[in-house]
N, C-alpha and C positions, 0 to 999 in steps of 0.2 A: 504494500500500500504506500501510495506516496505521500512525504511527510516533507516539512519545514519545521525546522527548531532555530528558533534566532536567541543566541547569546549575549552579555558582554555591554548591555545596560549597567547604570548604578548614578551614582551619586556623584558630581564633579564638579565643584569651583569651577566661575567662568576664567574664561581664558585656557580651561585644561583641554583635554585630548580622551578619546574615548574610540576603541574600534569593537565595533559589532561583530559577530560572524554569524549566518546563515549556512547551519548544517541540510544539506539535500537528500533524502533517502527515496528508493523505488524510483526513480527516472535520473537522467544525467544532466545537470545543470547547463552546462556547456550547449545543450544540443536546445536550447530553450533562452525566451527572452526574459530577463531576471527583473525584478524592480524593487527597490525599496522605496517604503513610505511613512509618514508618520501622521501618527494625529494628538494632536495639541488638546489639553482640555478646554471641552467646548466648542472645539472646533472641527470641521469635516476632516476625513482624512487626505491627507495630500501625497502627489508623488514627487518622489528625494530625486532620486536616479535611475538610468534603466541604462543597464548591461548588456549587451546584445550576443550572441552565440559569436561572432567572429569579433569580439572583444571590443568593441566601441562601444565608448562609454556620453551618458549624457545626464546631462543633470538641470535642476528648475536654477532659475538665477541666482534666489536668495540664498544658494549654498556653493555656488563656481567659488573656486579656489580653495577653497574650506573642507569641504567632502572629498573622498575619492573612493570610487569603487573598486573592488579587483576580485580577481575569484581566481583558487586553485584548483587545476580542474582534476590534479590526483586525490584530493581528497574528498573532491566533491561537496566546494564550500563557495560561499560570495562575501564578502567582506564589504563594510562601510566605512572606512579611519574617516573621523569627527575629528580636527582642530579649531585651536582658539573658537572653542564652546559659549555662546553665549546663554543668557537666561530663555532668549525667547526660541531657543532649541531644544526644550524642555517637552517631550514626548513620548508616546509610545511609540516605537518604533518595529518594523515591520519588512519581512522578506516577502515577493510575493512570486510564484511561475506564472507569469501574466497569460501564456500560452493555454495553460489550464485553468488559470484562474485559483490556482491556490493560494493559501495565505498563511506564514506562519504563529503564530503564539503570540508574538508580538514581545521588544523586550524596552522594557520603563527605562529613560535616560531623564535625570533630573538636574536641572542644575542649579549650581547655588551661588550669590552674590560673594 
């Protein structure tokens, strides 16, 4: 059965740094279009970035330069590294195989002043 497990939330001072990982299991990451998303309290969920199967990467404005995506495709993981964190990146955040429409657990990043 195909799963998503996203890691690697927690608690961080702004300005810190924080990398998520999306574990993939029952399908191959690589061969599918990946997205991460979050959603803020109170607020709709939105998309971070989308991974593409031949590795282009794309991301919404208010995180260029800040975000990067990458995925290792022996372990069959996708990755989000989050720097200089600010408050209003404070969310649940979220793996998703757009392709099927799956969506993982979702993992809470908080940040603190």
């Amino acid at each position: 059965q195909a799963q998503l497990v996203e890691s690697g939330g927690g608690l961080v001072q702004s300005g810190g740094s924080l990398r998520l990982t999306c574990v993939g299991s029952g399908f191959t990451l690589s061969d599918v279009i990946m997205t991460w998303h979050r959603q803020a309290p109170g607020k709709a969920r939105e998309g971070v970035a989308t991974f593409a199967p031949g590795g282009a990467t794309f991301y919404t404005d208010s995180v260029k330069g800040r975000f990067t995506a990458s995925r290792d495709d022996a372990k069959n993981e996708l990755y989000l590294q989050m720097d200089n964190l600010q408050l209003e990146h404070t969310a649940v955040y979220y793996c998703q195989n757009f392709d099927s429409q799956l969506w993982g657990q979702g993992t809470q990043v908080t940040v603190s002043s």
